[in-house]
TIVO-2410 file (N, C-alpha, C; in nm, 3 decimals):
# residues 187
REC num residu      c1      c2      c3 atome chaine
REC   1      X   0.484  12.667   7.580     N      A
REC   1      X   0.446  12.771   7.673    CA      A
REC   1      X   0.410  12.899   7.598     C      A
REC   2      X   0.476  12.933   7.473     N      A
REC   2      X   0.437  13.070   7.405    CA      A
REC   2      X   0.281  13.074   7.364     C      A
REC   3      X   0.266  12.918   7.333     N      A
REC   3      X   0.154  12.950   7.296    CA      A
REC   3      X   0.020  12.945   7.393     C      A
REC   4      X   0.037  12.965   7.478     N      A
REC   4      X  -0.086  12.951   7.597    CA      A
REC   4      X  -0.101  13.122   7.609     C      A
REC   5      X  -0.224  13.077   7.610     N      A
REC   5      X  -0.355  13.186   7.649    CA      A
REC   5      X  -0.385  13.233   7.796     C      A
REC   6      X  -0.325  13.374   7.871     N      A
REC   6      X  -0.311  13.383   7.964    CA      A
REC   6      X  -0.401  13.356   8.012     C      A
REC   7      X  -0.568  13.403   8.001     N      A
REC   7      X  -0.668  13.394   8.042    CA      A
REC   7      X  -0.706  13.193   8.065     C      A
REC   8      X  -0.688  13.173   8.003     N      A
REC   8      X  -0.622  12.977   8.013    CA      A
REC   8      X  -0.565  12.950   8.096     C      A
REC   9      X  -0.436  12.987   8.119     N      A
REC   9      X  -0.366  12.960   8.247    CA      A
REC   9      X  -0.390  13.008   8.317     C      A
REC  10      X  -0.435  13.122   8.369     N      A
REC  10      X  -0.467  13.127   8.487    CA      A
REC  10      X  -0.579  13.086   8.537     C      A
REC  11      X  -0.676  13.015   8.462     N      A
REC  11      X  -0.783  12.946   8.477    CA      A
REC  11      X  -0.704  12.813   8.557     C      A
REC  12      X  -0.601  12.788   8.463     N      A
REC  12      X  -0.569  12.629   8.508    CA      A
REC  12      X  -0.500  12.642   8.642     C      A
REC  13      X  -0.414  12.754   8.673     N      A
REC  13      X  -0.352  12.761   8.816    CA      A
REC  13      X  -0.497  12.769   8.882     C      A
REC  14      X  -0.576  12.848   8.843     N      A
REC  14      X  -0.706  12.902   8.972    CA      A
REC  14      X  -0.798  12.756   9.010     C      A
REC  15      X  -0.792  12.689   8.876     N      A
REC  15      X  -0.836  12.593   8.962    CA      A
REC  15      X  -0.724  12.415   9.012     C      A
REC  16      X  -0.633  12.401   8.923     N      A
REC  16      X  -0.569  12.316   8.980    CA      A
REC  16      X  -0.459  12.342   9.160     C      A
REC  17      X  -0.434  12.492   9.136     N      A
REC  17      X  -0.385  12.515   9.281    CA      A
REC  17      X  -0.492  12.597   9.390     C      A
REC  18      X  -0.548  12.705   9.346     N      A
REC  18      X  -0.612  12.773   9.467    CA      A
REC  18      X  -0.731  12.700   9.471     C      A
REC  19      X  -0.798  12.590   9.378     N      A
REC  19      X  -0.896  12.530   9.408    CA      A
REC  19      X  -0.847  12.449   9.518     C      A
REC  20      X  -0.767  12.438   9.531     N      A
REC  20      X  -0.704  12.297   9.620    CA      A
REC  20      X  -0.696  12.401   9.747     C      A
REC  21      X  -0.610  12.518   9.770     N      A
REC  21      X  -0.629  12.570   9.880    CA      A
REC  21      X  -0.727  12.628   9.915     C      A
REC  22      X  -0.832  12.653   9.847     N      A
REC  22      X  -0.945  12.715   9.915    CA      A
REC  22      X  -1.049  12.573  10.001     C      A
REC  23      X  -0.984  12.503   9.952     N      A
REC  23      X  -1.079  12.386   9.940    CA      A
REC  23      X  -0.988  12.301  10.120     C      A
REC  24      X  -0.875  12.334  10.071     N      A
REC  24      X  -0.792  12.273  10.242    CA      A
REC  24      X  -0.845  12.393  10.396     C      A
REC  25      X  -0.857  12.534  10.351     N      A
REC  25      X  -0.855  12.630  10.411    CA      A
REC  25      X  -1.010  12.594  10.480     C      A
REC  26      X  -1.095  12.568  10.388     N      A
REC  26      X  -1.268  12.531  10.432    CA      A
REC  26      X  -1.216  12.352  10.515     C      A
REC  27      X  -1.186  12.281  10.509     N      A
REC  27      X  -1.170  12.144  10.580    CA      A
REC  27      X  -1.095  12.182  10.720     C      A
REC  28      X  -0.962  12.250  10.712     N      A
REC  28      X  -0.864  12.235  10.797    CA      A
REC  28      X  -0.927  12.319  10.986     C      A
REC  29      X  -0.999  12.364  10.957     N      A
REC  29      X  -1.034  12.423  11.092    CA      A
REC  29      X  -1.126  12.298  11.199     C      A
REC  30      X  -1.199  12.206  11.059     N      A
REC  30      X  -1.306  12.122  11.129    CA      A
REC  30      X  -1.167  11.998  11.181     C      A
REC  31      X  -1.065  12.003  11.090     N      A
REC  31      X  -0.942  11.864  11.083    CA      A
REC  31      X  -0.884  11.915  11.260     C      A
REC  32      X  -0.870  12.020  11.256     N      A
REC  32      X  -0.791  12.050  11.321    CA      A
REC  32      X  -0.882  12.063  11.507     C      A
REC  33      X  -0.996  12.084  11.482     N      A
REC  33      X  -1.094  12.019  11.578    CA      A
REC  33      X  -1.096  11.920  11.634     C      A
REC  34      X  -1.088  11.856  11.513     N      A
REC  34      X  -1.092  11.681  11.595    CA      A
REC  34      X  -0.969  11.571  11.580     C      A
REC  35      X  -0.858  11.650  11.553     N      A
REC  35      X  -0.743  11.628  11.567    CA      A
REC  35      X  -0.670  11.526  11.511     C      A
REC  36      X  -0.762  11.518  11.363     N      A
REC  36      X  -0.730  11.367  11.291    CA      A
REC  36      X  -0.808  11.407  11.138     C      A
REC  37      X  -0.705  11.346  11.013     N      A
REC  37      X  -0.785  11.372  10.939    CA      A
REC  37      X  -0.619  11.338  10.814     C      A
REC  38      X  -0.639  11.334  10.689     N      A
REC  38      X  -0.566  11.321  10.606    CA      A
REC  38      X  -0.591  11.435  10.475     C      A
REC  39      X  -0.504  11.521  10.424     N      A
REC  39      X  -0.546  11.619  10.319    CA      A
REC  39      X  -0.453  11.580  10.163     C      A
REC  40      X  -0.554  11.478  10.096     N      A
REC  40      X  -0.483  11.407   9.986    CA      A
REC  40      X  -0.491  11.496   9.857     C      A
REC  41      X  -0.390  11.549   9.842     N      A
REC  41      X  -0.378  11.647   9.679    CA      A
REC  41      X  -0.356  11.531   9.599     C      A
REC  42      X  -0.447  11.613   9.416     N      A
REC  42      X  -0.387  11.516   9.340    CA      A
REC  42      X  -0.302  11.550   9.265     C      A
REC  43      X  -0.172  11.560   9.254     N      A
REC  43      X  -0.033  11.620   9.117    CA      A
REC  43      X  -0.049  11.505   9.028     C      A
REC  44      X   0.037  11.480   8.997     N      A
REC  44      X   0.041  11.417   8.848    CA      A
REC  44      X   0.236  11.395   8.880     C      A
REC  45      X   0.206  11.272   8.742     N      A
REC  45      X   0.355  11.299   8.743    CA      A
REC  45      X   0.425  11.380   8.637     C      A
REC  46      X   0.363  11.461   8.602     N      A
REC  46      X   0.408  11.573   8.497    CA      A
REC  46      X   0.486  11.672   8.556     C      A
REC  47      X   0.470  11.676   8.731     N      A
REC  47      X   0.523  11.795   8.807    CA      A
REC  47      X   0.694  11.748   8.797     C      A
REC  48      X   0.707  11.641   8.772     N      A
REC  48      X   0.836  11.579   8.773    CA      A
REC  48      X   0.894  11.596   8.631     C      A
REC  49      X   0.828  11.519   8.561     N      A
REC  49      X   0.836  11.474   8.430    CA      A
REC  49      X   0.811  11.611   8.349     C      A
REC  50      X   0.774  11.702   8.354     N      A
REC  50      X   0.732  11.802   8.280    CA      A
REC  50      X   0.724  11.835   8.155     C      A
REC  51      X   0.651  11.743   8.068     N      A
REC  51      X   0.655  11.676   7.943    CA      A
REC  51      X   0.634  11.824   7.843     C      A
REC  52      X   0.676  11.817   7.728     N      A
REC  52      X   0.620  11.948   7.656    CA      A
REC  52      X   0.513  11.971   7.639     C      A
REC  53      X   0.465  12.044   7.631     N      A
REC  53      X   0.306  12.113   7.623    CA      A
REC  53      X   0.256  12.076   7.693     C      A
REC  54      X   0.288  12.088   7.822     N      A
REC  54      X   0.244  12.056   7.951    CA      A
REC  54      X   0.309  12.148   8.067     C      A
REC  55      X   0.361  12.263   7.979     N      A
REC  55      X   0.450  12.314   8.095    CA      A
REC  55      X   0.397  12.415   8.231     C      A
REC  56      X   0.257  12.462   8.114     N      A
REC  56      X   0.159  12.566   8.260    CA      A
REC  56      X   0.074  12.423   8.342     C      A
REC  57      X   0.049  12.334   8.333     N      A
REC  57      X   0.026  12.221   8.366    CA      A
REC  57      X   0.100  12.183   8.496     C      A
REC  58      X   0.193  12.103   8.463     N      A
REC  58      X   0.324  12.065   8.533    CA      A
REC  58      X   0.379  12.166   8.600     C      A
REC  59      X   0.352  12.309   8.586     N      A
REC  59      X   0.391  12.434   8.734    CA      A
REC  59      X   0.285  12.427   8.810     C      A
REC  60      X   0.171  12.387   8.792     N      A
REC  60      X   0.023  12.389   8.848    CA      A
REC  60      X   0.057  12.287   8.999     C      A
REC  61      X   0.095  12.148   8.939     N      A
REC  61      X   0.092  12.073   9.005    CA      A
REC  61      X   0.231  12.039   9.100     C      A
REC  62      X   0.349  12.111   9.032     N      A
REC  62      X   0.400  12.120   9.124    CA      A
REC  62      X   0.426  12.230   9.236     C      A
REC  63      X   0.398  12.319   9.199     N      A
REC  63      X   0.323  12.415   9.305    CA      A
REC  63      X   0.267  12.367   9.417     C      A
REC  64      X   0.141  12.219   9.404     N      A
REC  64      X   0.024  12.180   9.464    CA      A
REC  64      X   0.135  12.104   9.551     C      A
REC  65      X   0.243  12.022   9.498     N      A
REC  65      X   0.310  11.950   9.589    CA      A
REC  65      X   0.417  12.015   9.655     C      A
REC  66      X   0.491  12.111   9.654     N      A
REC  66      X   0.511  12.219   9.727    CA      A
REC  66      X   0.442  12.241   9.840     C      A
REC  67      X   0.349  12.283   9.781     N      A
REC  67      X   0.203  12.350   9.874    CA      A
REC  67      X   0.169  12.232   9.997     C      A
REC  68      X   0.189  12.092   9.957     N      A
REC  68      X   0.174  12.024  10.023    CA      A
REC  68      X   0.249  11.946  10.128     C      A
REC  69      X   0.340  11.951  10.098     N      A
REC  69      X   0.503  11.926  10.159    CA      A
REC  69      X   0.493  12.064  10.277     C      A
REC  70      X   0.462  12.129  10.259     N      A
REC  70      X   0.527  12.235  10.361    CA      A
REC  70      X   0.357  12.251  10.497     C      A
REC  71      X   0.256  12.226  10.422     N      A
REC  71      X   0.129  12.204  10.483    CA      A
REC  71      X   0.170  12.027  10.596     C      A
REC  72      X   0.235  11.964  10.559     N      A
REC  72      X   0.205  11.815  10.653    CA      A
REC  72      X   0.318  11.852  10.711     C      A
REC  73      X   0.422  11.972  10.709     N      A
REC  73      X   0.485  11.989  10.837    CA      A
REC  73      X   0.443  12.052  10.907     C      A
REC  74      X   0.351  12.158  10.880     N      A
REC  74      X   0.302  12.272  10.996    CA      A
REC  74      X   0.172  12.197  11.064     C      A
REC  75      X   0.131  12.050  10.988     N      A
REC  75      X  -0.051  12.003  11.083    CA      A
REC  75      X  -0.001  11.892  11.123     C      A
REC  76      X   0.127  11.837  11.127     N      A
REC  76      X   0.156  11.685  11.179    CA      A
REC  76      X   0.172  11.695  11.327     C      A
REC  77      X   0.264  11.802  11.418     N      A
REC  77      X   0.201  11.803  11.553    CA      A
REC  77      X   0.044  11.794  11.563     C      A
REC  78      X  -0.083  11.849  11.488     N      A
REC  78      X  -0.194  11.833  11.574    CA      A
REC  78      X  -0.252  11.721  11.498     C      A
REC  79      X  -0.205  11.660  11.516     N      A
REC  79      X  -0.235  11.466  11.436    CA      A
REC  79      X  -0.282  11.455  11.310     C      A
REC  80      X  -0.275  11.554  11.233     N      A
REC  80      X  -0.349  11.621  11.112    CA      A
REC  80      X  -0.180  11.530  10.969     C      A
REC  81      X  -0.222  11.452  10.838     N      A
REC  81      X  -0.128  11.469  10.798    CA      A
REC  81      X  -0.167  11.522  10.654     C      A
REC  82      X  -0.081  11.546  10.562     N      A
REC  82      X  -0.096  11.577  10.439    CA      A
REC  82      X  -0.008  11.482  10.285     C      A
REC  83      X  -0.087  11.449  10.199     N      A
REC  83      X  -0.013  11.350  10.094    CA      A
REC  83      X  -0.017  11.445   9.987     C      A
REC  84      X   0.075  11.430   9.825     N      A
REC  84      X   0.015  11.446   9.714    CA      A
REC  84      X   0.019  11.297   9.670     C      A
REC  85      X  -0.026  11.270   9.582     N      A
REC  85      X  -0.010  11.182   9.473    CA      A
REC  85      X  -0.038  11.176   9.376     C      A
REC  86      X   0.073  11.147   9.333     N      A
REC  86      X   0.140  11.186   9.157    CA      A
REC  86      X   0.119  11.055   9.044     C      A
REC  87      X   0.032  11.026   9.034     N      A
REC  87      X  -0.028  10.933   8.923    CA      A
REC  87      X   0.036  11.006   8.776     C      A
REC  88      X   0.039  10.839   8.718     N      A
REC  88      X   0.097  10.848   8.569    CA      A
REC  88      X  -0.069  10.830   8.537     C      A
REC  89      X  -0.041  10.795   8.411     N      A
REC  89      X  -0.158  10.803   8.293    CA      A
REC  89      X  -0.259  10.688   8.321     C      A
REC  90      X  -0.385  10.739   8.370     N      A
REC  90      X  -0.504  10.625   8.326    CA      A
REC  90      X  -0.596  10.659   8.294     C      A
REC  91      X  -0.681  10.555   8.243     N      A
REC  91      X  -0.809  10.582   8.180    CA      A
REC  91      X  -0.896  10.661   8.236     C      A
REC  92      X  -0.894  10.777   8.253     N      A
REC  92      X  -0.959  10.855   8.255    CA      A
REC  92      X  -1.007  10.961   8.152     C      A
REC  93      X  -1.072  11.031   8.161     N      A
REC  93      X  -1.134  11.115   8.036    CA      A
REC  93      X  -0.979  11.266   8.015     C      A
REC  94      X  -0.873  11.289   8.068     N      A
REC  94      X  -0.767  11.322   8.105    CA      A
REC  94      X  -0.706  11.361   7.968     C      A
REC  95      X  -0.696  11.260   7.899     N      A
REC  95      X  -0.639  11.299   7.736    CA      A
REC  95      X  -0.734  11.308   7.641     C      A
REC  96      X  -0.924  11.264   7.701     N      A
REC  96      X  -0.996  11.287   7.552    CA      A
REC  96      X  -1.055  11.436   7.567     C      A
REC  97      X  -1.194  11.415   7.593     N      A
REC  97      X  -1.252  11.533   7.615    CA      A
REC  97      X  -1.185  11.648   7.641     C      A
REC  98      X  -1.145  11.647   7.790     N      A
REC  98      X  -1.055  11.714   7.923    CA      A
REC  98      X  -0.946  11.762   7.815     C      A
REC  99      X  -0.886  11.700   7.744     N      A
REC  99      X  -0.780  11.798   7.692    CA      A
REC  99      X  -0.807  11.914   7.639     C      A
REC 100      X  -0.738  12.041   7.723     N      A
REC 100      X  -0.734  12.152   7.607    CA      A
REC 100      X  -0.617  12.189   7.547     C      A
REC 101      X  -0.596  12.280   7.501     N      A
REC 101      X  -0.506  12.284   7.382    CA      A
REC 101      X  -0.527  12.481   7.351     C      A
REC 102      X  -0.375  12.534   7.299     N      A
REC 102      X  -0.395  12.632   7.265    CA      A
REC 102      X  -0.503  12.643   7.148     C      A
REC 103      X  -0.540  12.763   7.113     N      A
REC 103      X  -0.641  12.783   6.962    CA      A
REC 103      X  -0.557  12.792   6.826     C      A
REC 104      X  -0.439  12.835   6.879     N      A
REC 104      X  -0.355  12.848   6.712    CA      A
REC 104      X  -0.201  12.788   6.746     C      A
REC 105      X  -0.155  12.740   6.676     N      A
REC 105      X  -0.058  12.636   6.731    CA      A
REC 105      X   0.099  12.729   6.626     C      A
REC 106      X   0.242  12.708   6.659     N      A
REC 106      X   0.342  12.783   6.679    CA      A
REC 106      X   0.390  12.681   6.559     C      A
REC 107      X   0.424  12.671   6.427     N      A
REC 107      X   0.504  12.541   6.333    CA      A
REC 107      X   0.600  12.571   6.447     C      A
REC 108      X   0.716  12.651   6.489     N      A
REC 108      X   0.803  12.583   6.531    CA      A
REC 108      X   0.839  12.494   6.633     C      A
REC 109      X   0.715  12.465   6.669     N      A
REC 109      X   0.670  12.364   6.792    CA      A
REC 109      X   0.580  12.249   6.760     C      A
REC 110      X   0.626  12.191   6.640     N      A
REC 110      X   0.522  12.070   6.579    CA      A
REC 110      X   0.584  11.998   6.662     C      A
REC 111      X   0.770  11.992   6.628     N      A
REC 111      X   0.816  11.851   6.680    CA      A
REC 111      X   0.859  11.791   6.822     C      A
REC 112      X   0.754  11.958   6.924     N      A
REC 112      X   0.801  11.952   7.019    CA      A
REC 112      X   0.679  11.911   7.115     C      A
REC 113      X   0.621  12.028   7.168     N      A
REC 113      X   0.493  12.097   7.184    CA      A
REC 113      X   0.374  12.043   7.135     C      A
REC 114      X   0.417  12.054   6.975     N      A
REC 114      X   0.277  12.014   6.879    CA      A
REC 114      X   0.265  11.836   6.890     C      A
REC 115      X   0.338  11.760   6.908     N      A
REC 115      X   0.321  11.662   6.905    CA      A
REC 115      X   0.206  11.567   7.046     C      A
REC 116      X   0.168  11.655   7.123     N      A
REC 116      X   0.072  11.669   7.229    CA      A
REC 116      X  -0.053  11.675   7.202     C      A
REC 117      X  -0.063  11.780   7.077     N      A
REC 117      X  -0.173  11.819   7.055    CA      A
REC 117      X  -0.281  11.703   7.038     C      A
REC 118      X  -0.429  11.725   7.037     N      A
REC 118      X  -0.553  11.609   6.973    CA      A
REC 118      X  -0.490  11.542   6.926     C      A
REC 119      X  -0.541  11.614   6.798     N      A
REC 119      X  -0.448  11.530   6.679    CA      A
REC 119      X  -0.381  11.416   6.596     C      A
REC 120      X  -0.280  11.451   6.727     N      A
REC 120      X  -0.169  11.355   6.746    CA      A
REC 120      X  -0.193  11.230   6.866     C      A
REC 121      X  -0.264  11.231   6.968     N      A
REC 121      X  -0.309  11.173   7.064    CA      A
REC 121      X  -0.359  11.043   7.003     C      A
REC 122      X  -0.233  10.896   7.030     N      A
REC 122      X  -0.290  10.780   7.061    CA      A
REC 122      X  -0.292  10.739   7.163     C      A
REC 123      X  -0.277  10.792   7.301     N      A
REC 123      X  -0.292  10.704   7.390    CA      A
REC 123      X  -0.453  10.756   7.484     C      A
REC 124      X  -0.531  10.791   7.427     N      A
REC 124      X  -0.634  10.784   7.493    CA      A
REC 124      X  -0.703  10.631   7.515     C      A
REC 125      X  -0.749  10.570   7.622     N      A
REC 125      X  -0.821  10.471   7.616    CA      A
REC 125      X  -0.738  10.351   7.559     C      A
REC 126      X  -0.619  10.414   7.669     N      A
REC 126      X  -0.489  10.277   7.623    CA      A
REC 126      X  -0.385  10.290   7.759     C      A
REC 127      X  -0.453  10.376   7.873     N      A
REC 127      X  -0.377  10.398   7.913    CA      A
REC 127      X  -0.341  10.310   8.049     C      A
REC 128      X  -0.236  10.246   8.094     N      A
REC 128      X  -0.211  10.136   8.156    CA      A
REC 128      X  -0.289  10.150   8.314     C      A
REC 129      X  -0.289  10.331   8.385     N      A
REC 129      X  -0.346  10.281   8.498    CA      A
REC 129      X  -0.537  10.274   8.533     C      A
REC 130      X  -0.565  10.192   8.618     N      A
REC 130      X  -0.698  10.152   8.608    CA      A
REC 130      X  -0.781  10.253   8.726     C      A
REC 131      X  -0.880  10.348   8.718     N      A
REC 131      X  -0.874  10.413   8.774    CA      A
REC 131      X  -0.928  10.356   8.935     C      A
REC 132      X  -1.023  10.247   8.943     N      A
REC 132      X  -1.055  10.187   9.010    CA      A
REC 132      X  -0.934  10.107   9.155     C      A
REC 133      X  -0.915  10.051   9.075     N      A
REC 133      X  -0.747  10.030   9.141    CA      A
REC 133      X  -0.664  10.111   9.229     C      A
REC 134      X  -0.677  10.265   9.173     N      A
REC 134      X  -0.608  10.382   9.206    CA      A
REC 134      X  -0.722  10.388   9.351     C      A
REC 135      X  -0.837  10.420   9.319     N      A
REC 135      X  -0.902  10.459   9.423    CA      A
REC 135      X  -0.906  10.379   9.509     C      A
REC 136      X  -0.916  10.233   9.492     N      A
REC 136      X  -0.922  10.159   9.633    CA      A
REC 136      X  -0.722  10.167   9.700     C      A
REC 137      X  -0.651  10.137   9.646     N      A
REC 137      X  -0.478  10.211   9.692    CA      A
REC 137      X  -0.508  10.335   9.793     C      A
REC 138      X  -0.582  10.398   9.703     N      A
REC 138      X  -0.549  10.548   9.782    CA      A
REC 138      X  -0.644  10.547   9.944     C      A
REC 139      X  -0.720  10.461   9.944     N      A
REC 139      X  -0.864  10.436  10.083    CA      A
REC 139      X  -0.724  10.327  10.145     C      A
REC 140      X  -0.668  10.200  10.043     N      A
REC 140      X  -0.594  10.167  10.178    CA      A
REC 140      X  -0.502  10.273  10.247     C      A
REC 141      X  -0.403  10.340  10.174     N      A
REC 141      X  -0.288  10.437  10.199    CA      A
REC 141      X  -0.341  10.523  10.320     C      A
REC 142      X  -0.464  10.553  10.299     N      A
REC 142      X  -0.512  10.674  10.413    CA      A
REC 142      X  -0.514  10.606  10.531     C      A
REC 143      X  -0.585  10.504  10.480     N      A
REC 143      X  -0.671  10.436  10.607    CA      A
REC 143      X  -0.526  10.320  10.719     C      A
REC 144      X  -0.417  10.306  10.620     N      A
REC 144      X  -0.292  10.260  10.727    CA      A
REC 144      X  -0.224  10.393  10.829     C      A
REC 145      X  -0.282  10.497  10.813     N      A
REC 145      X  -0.282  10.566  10.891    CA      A
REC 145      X  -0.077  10.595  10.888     C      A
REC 146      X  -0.031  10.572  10.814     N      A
REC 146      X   0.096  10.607  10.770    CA      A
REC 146      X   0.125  10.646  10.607     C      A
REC 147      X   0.035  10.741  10.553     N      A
REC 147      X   0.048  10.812  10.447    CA      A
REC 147      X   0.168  10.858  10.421     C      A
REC 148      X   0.218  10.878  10.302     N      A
REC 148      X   0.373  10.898  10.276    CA      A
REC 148      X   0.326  11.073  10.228     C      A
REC 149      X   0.444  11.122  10.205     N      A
REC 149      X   0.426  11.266  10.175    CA      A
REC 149      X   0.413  11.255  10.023     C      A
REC 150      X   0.446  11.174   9.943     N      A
REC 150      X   0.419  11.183   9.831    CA      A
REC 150      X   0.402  11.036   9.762     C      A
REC 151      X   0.286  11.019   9.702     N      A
REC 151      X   0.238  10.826   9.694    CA      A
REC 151      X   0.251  10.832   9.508     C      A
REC 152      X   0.315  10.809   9.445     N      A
REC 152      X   0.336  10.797   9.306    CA      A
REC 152      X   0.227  10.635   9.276     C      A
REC 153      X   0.170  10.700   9.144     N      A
REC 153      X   0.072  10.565   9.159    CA      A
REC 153      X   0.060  10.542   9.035     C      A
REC 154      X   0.085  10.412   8.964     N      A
REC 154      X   0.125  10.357   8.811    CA      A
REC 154      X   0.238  10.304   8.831     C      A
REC 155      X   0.272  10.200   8.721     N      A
REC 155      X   0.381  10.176   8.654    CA      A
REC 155      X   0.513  10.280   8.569     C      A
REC 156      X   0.391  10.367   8.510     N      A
REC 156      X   0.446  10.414   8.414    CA      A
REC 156      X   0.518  10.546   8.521     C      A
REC 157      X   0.439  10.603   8.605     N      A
REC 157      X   0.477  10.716   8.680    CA      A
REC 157      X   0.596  10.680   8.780     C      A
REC 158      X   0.558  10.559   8.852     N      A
REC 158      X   0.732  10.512   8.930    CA      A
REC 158      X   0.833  10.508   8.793     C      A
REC 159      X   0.815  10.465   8.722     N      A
REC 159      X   0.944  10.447   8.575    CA      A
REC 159      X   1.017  10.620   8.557     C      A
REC 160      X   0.899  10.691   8.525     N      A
REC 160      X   0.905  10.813   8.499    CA      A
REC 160      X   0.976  10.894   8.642     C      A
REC 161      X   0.939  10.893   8.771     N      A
REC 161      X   0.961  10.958   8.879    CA      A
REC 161      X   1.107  10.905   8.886     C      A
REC 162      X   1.110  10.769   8.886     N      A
REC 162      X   1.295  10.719   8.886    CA      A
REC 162      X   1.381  10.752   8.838     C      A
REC 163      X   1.330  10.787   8.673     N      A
REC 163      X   1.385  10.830   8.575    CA      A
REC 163      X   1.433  10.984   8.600     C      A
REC 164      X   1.378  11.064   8.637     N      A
REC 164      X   1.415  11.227   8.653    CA      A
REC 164      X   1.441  11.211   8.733     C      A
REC 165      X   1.452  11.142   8.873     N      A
REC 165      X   1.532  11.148   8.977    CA      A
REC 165      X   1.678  11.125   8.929     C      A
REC 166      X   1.681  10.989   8.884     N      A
REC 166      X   1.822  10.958   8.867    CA      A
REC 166      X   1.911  11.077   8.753     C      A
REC 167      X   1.821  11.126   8.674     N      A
REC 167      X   1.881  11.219   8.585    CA      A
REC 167      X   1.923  11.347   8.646     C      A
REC 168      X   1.815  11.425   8.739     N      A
REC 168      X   1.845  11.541   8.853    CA      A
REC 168      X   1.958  11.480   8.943     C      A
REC 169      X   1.955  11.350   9.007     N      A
REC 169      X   2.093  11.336   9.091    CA      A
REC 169      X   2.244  11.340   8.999     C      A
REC 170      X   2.238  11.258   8.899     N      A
REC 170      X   2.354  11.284   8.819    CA      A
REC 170      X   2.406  11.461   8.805     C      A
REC 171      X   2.316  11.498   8.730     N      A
REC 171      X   2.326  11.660   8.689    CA      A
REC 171      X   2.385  11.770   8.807     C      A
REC 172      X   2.302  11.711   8.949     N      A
REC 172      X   2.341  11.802   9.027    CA      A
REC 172      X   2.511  11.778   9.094     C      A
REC 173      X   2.536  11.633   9.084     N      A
REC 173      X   2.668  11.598   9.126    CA      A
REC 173      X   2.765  11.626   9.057     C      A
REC 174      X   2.718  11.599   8.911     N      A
REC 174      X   2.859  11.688   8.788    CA      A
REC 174      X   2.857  11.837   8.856     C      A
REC 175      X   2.748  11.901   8.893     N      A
REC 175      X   2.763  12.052   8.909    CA      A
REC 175      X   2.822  12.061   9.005     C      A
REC 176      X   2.823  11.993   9.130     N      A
REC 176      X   2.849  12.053   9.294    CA      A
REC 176      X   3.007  12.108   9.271     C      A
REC 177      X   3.091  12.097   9.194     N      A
REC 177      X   3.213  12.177   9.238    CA      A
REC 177      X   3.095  12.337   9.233     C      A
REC 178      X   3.070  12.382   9.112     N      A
REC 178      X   3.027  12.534   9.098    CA      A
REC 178      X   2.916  12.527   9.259     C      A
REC 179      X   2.813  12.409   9.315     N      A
REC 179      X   2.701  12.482   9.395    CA      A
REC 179      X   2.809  12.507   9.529     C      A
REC 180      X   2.924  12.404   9.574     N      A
REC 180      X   3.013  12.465   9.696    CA      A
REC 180      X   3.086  12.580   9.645     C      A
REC 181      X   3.100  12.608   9.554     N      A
REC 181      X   3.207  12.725   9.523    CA      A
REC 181      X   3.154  12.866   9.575     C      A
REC 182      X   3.018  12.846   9.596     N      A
REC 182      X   2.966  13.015   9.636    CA      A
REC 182      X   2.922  13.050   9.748     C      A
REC 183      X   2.984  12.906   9.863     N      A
REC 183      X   3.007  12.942  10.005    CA      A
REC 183      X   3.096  13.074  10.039     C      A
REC 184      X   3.104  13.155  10.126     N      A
REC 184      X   3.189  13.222  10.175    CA      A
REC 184      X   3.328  13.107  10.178     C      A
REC 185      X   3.393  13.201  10.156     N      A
REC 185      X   3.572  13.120  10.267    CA      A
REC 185      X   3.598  13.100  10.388     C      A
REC 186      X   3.565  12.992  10.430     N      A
REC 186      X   3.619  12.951  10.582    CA      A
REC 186      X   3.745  12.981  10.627     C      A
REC 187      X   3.796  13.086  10.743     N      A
REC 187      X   3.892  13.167  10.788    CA      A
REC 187      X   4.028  13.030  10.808     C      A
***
């Protein structure tokens, strides 16, 4: 994160989140007309997973699913619903081209951070999900007309989404003596 370029990130919020709401804000008046319609964000599973050097990334997108979670409660009375889906890694151009990268890189973040970088990148054009695949999933998902609020799509991303779940449920249950402790006292 030190090393990101503000003018960068806020490129990447402007267009991975307000592109998305400017973009729901122009649809939702015509959705809401004809009283039917589905508003599919795409997150990633990085919003979960929040891998290093991915961290203005992974706030981007979970922001978007935020953003989206609280949008398919306020349009589901007018038959209107809302999904994200959080895809793991596929062949897409995602890790070649598409990757950017700070301009000057931090040594004390080789073995962290830096290991993200180009560079270092073997999994381009290795990556298990098929994008084709994804897209016909996502036409059935809409089209059963029971869209989930959040559709995780890969192998690798259910592994990953299970994985920080089960690690966030552990963590938060060792904690709950301290999260009840800062109730008021019941008389």
């Amino acid at each position: 994160m030190e090393e990101g370029d503000d003018a960068d990130v806020r490129r990447l919020f402007d267009t991975n989140l307000f592109g998305a709401v400017a973009m729901i804000k122009a649809v939702l008046p015509g959705m809401r007309a004809r009283r039917t319609g589905t508003i599919v964000n795409v997150s990633s599973i990085g919003a979960r997973a929040c891998p290093p050097a991915s961290g203005y990334y992974s706030a981007t997108k979970a922001a978007l699913e935020a953003l989206t979670s609280a949008l398919r409660k306020e349009i589901q009375p007018l038959g209107l619903t809302a999904m994200a889906v959080g895809p793991g890694a596929f062949r897409t151009d995602f890790a070649g081209r598409s990757l950017t990268q700070s301009a000057e890189a931090i040594a004390d973040y080789a073995d962290t951070a830096g290991r993200r970088r180009k560079e270092h990148d073997t999994v381009h054009g290795t990556q298990p999900g098929d994008p084709a695949r994804a897209a016909a999933a996502l036409v059935d998902v809409v089209s059963s007309g029971k869209a989930p609020e959040l559709l995780v799509l890969g192998s690798d991303a259910l592994g990953g989404f299970r994985s920080v779940m089960n690690g966030q449920r552990a963590e938060v249950e060792a904690w709950e003596h301290v999260s009840t402790s800062t109730d008021f006292e019941r008389p």
